[in-house]
C-alpha positions as CSV (number, residue, x, y, z in Angstrom):
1,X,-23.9,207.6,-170.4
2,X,-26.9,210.1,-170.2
3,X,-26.1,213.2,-172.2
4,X,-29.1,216.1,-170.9
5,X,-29.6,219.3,-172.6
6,X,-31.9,222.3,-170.5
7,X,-33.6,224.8,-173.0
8,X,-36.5,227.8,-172.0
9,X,-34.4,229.7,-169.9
10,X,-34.7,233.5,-170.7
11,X,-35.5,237.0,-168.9
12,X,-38.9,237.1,-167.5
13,X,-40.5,240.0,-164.9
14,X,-41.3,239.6,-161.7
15,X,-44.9,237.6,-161.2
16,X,-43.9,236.0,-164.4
17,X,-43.7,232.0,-165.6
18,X,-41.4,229.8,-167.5
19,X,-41.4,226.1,-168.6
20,X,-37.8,224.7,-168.8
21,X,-37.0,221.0,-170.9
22,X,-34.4,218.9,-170.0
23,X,-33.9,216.5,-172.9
24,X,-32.2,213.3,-172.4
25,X,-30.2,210.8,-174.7
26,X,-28.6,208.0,-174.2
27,X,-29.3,205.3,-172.0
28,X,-33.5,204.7,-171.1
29,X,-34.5,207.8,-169.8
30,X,-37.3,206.0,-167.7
31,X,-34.5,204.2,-165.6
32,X,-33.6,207.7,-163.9
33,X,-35.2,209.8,-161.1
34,X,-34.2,213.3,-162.9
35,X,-33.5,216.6,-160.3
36,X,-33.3,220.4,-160.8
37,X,-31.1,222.4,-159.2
38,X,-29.7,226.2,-159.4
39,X,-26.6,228.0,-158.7
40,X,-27.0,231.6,-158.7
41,X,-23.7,234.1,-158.7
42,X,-21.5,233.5,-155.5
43,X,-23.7,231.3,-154.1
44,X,-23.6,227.4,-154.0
45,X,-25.4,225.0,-155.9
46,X,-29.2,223.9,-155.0
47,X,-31.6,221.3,-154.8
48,X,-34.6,222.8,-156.5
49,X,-37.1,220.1,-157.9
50,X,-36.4,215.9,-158.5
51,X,-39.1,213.5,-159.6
52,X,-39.3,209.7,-159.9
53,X,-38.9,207.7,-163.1
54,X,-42.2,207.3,-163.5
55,X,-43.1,210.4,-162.5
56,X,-45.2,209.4,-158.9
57,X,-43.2,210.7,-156.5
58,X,-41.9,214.8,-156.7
59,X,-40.0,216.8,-154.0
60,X,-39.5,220.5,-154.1
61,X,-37.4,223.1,-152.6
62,X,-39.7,224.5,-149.3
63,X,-38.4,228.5,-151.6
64,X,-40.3,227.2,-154.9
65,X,-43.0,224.8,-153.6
66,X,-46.3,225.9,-154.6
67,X,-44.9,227.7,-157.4
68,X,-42.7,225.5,-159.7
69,X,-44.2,222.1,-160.9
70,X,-41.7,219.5,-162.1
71,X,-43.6,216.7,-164.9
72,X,-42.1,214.7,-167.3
73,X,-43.1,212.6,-170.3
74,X,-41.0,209.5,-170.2
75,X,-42.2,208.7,-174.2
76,X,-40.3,212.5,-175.4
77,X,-36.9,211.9,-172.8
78,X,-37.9,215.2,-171.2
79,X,-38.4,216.3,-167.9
80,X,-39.7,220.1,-167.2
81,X,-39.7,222.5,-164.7
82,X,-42.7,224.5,-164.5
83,X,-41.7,227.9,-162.4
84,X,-44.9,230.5,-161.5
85,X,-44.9,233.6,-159.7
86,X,-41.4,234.0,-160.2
87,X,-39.3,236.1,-157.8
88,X,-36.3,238.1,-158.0
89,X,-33.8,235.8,-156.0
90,X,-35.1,232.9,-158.5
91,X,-32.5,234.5,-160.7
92,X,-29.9,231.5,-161.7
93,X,-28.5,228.9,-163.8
94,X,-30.5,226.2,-163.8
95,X,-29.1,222.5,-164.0
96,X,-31.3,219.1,-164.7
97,X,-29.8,216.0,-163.0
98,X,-29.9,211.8,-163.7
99,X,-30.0,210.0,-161.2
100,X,-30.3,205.5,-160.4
101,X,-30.7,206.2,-156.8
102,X,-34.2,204.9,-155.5
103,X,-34.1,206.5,-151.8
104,X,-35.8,210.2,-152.2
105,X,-34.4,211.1,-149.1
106,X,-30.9,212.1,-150.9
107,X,-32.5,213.3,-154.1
108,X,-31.7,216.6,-152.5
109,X,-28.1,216.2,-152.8
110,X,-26.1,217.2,-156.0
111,X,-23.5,214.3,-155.4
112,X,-26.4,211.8,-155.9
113,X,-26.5,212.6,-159.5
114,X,-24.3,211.1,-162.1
115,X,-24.9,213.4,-164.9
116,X,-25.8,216.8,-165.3
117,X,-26.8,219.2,-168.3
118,X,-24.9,222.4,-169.4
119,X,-27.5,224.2,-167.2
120,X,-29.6,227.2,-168.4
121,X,-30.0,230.7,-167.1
122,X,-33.1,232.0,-165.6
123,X,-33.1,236.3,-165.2
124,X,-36.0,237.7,-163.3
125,X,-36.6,241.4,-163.4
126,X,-37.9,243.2,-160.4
């Protein structure tokens, strides 16, 4: 079992920034490729952000790339989410993900992840 906990969500303006954590415990947090993803109101779930375990490889959203960085620091058990020039429809909750599966090509997908955090929300004002 990986138990993952999001913090730094918050209101923010328009143009603004915010660094979310995704904490991990559990089993080695270096064995999992972690992902980001979002759900805003009435809407389904989305990829967002997903980056190897050792933190080589990232893939991004086309809507945040260039604007959200996704790091991690294997020796704290945290990934983060680095979101810049934040826009209205960035409004959501967002989710980190665990995940054993090597092939990037479905880090994309929500059902490649075995477990998930609470999620935390993210309000941008226009």
């Amino acid at each position: 079992q990986v138990q993952l906990v999001e913090s730094g969500g918050g209101l923010v303006q328009a143009g603004g920034s915010l660094r979310l954590s995704c904490t991990a415990s559990g089993r080695t947090f270096s064995d999992y490729h972690m992902g980001w993803f979002r759900q805003a109101p009435g809407k389904e779930r989305e990829f967002v952000a997903a980056i190897s375990w050792t933190g080589e490889i990232t893939k991004y959203a086309d809507s945040v790339k260039d604007r959200f960085i996704c790091s991690r620091d294997n020796a704290k058990n945290t990934v983060y989410l680095q979101m810049n020039s934040l826009k209205s429809e960035d409004t959501a909750v967002y989710y980190c993900a665990a995940t054993r599966y090597t092939s990037s090509y479905i880090w994309e997908r929500s059902g490649t992840y075995a477990y998930w955090g609470q999620g935390t929300q993210v309000t941008i004002s226009s």
